[in-house]
mmCIF file as Biopython writes it, N, C-alpha, C and O atoms, coordinates in Angstrom:
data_model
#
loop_
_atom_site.group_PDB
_atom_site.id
_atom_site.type_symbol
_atom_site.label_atom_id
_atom_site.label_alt_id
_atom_site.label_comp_id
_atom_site.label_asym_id
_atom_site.label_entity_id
_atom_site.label_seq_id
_atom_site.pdbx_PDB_ins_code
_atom_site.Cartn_x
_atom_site.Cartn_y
_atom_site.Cartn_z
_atom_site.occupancy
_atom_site.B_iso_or_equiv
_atom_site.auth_seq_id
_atom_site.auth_asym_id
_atom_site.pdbx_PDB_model_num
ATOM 1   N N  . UNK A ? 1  ? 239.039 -199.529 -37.659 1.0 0.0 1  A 1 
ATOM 2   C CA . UNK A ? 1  ? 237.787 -198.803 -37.838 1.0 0.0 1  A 1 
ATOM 3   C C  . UNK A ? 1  ? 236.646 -199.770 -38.149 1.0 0.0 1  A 1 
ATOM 4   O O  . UNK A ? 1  ? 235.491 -199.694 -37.731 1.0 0.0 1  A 1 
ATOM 5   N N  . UNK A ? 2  ? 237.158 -200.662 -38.931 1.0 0.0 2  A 1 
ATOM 6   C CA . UNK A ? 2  ? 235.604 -201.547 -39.461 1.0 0.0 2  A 1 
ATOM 7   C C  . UNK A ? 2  ? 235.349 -202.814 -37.934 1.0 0.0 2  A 1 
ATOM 8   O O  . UNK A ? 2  ? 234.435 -203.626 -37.791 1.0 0.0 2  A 1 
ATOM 9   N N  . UNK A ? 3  ? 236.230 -202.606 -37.248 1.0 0.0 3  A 1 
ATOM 10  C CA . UNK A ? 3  ? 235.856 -203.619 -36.126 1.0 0.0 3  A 1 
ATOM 11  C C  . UNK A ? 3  ? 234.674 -202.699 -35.235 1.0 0.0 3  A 1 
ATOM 12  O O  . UNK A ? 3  ? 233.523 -203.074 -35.008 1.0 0.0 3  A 1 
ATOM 13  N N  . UNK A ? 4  ? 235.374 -201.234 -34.748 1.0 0.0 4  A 1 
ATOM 14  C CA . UNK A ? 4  ? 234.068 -200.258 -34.330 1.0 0.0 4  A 1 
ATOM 15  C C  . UNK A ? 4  ? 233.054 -200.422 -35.181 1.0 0.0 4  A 1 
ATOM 16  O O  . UNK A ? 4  ? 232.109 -200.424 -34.393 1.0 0.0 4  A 1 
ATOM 17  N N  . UNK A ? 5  ? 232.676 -200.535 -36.055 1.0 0.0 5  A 1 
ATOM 18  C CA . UNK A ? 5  ? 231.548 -200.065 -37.353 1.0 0.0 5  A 1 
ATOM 19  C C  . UNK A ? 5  ? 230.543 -200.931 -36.940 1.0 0.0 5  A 1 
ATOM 20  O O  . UNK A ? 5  ? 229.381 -200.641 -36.656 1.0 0.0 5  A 1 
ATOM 21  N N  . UNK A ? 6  ? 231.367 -202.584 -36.923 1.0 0.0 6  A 1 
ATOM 22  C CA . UNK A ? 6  ? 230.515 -203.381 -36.680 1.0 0.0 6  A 1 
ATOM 23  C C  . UNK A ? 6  ? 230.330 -203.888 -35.191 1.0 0.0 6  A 1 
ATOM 24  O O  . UNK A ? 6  ? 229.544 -204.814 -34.993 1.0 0.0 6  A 1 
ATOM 25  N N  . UNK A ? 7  ? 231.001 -203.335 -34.169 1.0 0.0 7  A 1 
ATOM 26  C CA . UNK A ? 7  ? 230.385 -203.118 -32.821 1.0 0.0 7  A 1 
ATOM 27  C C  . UNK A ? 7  ? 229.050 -202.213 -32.552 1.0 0.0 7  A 1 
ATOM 28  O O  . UNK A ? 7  ? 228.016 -202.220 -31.886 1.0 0.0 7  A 1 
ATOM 29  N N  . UNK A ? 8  ? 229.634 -201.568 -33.343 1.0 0.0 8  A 1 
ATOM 30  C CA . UNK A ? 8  ? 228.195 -200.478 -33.172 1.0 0.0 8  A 1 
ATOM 31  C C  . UNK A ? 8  ? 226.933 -200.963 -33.648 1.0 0.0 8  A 1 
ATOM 32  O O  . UNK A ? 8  ? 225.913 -200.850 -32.968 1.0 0.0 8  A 1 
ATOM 33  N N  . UNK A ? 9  ? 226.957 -201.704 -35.221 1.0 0.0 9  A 1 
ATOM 34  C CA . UNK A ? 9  ? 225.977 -202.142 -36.151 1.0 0.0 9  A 1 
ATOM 35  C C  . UNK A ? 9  ? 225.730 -203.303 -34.790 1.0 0.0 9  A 1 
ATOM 36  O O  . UNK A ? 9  ? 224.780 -202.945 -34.094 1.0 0.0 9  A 1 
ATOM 37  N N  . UNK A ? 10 ? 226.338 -204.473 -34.349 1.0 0.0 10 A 1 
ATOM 38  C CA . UNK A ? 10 ? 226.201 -205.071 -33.582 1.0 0.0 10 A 1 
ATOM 39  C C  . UNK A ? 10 ? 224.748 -204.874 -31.723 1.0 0.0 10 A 1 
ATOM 40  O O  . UNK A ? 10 ? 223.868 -205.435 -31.070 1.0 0.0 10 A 1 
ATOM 41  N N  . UNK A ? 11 ? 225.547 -203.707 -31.860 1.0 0.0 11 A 1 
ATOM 42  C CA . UNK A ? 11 ? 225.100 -203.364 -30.610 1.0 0.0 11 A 1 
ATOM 43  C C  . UNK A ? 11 ? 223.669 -202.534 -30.485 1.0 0.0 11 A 1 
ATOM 44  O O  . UNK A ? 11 ? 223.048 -202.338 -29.441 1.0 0.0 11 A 1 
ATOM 45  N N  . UNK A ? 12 ? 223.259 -202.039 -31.996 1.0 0.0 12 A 1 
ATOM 46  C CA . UNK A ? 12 ? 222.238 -201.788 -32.657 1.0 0.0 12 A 1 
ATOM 47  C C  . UNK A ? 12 ? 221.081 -202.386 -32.935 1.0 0.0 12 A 1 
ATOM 48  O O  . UNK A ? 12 ? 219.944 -201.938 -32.792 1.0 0.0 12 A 1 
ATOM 49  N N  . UNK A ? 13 ? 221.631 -204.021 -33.575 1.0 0.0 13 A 1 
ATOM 50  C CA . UNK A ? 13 ? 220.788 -204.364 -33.836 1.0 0.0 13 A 1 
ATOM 51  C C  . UNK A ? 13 ? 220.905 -205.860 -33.678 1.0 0.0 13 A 1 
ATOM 52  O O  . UNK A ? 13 ? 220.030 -206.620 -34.094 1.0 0.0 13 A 1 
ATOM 53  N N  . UNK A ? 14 ? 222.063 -206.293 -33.035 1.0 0.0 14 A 1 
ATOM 54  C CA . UNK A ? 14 ? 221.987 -207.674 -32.053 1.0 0.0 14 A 1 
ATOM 55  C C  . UNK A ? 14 ? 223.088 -208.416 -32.844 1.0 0.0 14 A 1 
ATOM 56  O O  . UNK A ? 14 ? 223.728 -207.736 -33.646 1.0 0.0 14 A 1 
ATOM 57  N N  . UNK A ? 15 ? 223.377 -209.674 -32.723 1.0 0.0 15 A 1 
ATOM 58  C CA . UNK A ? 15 ? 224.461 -210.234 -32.958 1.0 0.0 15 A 1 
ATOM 59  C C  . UNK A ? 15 ? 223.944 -210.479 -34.448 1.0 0.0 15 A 1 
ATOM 60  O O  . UNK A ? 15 ? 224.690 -210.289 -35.408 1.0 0.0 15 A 1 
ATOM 61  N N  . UNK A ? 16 ? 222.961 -210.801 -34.551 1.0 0.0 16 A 1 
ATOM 62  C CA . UNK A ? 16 ? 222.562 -211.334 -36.129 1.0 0.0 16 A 1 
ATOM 63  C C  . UNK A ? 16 ? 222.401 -210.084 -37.354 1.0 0.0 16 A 1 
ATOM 64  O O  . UNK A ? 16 ? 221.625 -210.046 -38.309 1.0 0.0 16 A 1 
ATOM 65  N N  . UNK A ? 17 ? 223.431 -209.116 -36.926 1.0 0.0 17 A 1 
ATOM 66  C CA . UNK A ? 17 ? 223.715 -207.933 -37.897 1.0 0.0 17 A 1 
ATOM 67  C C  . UNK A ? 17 ? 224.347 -207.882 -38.638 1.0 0.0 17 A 1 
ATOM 68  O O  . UNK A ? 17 ? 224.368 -206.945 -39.436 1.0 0.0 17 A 1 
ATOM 69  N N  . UNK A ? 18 ? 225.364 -209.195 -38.679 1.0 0.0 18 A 1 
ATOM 70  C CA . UNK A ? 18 ? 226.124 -209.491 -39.288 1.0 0.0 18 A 1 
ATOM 71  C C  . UNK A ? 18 ? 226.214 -210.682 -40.525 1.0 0.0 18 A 1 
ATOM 72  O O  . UNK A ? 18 ? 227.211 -211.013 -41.166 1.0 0.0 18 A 1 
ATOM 73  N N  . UNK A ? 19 ? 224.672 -211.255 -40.637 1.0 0.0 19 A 1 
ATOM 74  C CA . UNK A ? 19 ? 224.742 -212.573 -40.910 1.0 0.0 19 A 1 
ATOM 75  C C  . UNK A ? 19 ? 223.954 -211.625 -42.056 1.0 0.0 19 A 1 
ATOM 76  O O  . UNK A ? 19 ? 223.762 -210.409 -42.074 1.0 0.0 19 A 1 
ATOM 77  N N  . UNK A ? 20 ? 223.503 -212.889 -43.191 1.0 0.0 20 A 1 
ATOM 78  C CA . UNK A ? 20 ? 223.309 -212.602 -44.171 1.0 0.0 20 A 1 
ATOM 79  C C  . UNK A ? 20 ? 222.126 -213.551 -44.538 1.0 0.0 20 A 1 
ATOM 80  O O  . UNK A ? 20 ? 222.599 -214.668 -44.747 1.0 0.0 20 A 1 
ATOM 81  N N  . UNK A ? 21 ? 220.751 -213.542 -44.701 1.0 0.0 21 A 1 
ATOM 82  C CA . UNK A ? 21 ? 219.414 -214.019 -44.469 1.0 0.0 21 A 1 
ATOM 83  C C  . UNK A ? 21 ? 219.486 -214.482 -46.190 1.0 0.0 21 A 1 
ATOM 84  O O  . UNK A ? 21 ? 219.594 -213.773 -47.190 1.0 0.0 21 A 1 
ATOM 85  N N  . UNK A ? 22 ? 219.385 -215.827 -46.053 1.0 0.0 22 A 1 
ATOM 86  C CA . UNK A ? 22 ? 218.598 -216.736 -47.683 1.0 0.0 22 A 1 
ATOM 87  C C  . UNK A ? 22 ? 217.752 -216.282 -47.684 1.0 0.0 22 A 1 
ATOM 88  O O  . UNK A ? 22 ? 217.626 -215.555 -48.669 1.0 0.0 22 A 1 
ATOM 89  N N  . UNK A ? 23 ? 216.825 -216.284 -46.937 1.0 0.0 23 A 1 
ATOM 90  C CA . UNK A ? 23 ? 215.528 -215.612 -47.711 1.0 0.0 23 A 1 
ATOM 91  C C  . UNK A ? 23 ? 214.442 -214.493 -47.261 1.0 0.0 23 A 1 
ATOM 92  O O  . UNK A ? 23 ? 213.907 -214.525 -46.152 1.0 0.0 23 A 1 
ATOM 93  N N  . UNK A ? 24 ? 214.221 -213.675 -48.068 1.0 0.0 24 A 1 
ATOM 94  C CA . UNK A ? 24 ? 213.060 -212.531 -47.170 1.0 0.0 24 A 1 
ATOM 95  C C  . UNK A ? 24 ? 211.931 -212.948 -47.772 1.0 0.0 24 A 1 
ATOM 96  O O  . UNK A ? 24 ? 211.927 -213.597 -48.818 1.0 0.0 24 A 1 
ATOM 97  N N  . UNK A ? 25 ? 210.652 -212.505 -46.978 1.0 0.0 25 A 1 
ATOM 98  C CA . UNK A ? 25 ? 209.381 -212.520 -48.150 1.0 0.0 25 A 1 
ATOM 99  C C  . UNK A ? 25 ? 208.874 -211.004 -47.698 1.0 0.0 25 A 1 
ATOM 100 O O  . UNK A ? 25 ? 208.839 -210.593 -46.539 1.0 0.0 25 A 1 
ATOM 101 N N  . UNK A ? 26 ? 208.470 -210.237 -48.948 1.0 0.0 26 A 1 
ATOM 102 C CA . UNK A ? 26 ? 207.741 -209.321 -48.502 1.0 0.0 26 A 1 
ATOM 103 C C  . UNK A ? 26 ? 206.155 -209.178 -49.161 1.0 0.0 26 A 1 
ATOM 104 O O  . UNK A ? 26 ? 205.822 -209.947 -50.063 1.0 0.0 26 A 1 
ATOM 105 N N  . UNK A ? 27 ? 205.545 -208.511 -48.827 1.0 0.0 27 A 1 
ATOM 106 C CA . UNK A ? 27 ? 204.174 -208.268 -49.093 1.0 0.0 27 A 1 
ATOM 107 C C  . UNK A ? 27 ? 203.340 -207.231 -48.865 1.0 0.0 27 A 1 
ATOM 108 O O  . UNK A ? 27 ? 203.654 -206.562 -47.880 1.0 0.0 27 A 1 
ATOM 109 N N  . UNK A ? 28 ? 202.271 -206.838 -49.519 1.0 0.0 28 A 1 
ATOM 110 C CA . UNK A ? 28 ? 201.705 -205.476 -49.340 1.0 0.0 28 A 1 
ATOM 111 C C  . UNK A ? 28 ? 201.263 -205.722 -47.926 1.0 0.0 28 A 1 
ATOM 112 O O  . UNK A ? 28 ? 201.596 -206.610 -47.141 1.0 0.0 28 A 1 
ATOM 113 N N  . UNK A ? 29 ? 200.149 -204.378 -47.753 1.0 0.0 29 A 1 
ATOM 114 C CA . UNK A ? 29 ? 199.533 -204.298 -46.407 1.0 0.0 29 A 1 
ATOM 115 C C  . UNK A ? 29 ? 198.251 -204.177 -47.285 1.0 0.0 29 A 1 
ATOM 116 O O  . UNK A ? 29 ? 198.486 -204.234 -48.492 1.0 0.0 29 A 1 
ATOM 117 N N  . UNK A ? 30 ? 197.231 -204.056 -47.010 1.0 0.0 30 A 1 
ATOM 118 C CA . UNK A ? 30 ? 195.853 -203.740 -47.480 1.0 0.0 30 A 1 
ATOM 119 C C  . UNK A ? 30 ? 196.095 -202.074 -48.177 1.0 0.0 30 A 1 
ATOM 120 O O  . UNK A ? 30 ? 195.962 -201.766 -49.362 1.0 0.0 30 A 1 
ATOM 121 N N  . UNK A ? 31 ? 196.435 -201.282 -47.168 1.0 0.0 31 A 1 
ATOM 122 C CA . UNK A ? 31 ? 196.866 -199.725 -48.175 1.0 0.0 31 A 1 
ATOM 123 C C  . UNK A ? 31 ? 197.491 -200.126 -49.223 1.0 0.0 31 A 1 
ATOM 124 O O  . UNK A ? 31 ? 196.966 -199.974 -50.325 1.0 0.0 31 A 1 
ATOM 125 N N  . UNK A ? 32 ? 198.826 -200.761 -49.082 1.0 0.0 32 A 1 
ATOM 126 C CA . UNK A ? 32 ? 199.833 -200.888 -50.396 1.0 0.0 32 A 1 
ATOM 127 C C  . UNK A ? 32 ? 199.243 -201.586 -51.190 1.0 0.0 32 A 1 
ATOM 128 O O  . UNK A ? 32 ? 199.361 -201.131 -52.328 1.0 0.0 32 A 1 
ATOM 129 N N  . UNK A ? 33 ? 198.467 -202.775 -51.125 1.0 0.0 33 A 1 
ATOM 130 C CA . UNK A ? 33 ? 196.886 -203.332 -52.041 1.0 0.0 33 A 1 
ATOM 131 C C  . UNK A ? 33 ? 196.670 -202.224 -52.812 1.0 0.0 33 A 1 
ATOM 132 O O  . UNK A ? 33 ? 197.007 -202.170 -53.995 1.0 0.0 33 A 1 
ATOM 133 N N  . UNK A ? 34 ? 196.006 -201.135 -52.087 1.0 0.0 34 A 1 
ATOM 134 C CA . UNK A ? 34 ? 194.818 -199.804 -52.411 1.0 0.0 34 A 1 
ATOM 135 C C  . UNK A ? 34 ? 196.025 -199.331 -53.556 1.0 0.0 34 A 1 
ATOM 136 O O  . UNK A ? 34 ? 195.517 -199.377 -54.677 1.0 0.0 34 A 1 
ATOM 137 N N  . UNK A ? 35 ? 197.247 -198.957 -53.603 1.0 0.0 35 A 1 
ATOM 138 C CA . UNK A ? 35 ? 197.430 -198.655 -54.565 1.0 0.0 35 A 1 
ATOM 139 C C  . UNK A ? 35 ? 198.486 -199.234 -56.067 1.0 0.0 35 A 1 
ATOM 140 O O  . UNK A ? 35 ? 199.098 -198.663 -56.970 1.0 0.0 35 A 1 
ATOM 141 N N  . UNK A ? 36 ? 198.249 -200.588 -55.677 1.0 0.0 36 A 1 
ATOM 142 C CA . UNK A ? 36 ? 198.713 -201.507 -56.762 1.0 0.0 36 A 1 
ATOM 143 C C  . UNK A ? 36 ? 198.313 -201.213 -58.368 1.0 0.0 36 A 1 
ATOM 144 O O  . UNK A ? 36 ? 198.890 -201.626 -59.374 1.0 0.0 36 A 1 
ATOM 145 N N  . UNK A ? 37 ? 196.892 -200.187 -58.238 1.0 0.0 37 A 1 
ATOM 146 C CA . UNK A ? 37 ? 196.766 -200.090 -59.622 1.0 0.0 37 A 1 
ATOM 147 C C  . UNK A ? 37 ? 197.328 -198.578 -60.306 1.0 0.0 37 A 1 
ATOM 148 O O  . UNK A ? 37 ? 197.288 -198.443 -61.529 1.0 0.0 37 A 1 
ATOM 149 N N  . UNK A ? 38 ? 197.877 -197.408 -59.375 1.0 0.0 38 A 1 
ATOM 150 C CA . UNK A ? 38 ? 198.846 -196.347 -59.732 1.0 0.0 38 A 1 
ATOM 151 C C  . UNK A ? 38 ? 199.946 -197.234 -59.978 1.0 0.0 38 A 1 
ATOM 152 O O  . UNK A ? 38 ? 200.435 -197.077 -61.097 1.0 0.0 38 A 1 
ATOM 153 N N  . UNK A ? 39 ? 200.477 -198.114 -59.273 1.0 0.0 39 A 1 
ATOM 154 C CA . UNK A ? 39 ? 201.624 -198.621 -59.273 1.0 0.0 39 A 1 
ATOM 155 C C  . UNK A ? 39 ? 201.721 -198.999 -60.623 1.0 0.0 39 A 1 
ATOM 156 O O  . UNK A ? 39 ? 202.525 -198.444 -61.372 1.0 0.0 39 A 1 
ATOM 157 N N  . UNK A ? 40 ? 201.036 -199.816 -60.964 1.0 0.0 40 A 1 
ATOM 158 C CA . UNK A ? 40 ? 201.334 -200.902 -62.074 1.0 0.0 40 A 1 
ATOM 159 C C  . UNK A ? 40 ? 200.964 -199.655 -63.543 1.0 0.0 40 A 1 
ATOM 160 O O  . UNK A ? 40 ? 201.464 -199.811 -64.657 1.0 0.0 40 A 1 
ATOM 161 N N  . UNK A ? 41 ? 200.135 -198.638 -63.232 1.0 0.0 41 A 1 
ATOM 162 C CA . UNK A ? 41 ? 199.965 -197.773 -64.350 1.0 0.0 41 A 1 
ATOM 163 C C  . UNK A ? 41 ? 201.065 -196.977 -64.579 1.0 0.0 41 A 1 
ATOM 164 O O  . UNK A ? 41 ? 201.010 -196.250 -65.571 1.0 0.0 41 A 1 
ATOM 165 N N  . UNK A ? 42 ? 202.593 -196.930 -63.513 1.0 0.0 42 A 1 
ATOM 166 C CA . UNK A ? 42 ? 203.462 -195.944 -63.534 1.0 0.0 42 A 1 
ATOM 167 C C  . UNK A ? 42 ? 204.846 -196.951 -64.109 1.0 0.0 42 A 1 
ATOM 168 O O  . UNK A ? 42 ? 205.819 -196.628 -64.790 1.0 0.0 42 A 1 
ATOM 169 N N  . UNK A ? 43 ? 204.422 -198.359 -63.472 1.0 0.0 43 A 1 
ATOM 170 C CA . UNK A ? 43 ? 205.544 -199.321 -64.454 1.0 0.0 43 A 1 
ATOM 171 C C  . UNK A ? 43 ? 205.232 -199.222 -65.991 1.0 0.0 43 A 1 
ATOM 172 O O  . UNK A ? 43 ? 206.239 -199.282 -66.697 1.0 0.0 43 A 1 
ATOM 173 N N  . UNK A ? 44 ? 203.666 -199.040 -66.846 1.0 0.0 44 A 1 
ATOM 174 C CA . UNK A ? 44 ? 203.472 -199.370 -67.838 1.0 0.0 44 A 1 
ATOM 175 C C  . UNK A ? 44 ? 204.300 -197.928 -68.383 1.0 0.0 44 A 1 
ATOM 176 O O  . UNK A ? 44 ? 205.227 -197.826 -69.186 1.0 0.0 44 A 1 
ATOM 177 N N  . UNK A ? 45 ? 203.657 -197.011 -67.699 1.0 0.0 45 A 1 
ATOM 178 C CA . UNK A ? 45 ? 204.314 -195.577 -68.219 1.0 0.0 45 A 1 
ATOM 179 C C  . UNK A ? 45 ? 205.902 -195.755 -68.425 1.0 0.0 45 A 1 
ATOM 180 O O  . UNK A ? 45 ? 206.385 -195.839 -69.554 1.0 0.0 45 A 1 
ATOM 181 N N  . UNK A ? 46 ? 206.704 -195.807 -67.212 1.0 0.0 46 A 1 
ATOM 182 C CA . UNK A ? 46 ? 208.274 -196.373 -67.068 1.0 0.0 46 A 1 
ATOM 183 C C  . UNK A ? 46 ? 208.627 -197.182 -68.528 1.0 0.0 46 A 1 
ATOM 184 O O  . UNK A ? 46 ? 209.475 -196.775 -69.322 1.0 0.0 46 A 1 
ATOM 185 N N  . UNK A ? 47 ? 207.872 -198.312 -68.703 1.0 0.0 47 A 1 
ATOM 186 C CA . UNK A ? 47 ? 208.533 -199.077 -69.858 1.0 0.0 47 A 1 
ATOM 187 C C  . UNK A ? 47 ? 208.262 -198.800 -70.983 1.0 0.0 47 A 1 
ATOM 188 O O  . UNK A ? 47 ? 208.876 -199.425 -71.848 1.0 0.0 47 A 1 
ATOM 189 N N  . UNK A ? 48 ? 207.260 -197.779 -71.417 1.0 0.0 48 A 1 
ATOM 190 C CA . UNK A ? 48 ? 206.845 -197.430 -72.339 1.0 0.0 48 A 1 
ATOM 191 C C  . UNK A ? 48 ? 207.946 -195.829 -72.754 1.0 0.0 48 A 1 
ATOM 192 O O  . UNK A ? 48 ? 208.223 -195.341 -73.850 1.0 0.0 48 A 1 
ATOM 193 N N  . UNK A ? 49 ? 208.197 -195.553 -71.849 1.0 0.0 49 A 1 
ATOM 194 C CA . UNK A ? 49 ? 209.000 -193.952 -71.648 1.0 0.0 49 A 1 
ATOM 195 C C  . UNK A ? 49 ? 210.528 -194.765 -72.186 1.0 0.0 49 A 1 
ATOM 196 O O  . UNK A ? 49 ? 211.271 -194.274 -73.036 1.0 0.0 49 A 1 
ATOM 197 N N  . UNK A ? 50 ? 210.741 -195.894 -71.587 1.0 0.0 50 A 1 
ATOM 198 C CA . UNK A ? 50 ? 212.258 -196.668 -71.726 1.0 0.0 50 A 1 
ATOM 199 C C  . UNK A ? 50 ? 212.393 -197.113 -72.742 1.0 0.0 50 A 1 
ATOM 200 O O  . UNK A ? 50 ? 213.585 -197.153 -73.047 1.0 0.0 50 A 1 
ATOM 201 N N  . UNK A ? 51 ? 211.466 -197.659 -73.794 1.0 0.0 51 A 1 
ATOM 202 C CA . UNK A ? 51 ? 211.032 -198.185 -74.826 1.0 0.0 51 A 1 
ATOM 203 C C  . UNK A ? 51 ? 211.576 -197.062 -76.267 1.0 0.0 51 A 1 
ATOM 204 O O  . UNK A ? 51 ? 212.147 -197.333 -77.324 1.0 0.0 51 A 1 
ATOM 205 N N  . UNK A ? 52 ? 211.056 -195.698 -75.655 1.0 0.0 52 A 1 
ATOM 206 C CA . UNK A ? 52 ? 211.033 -194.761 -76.535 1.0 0.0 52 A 1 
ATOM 207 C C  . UNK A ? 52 ? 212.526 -193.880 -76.639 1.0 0.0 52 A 1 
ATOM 208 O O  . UNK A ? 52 ? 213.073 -193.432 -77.647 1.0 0.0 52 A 1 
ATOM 209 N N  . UNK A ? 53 ? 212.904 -193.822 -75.375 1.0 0.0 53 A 1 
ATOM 210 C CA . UNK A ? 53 ? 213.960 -193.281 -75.106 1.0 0.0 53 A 1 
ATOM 211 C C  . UNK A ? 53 ? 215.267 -194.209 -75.329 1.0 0.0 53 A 1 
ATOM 212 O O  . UNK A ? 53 ? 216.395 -193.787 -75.076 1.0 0.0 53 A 1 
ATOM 213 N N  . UNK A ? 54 ? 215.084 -195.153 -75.690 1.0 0.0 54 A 1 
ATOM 214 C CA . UNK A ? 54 ? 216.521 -196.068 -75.228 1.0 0.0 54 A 1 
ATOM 215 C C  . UNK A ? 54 ? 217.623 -195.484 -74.625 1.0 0.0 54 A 1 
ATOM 216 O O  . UNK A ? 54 ? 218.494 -194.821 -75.189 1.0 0.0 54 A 1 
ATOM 217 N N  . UNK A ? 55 ? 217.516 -195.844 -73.112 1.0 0.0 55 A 1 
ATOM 218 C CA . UNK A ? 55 ? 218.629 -195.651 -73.031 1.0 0.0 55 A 1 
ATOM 219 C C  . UNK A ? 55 ? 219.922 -196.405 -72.858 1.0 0.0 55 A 1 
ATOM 220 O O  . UNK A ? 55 ? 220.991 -195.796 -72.815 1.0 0.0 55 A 1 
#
């Protein structure tokens, strides 16, 4: 079964479906920019909620 799995994953998405990448970089887009500052106001909320709650 896992030889099909990875014929398929293979045949999907090319021989290099199988390999395993050192390194990614990712990065916003100009939108995901636009909302870096909900973002970062919902981590402060998150650690502040985690802070209180221990869990």
């Amino acid at each position: 079964m896992l030889g099909s799995v990875r014929d398929c994953r293979q045949s999907l998405f090319g021989p290099s479906a199988d390999r395993v990448h050192d390194h990614v970089e990712y990065s916003l887009t100009e939108v995901g920019e636009s909302l870096r500052s909900i973002i970062d106001a919902m981590k402060t909320w998150g650690n502040h909620y985690r802070n209180e709650h221990e869990f």
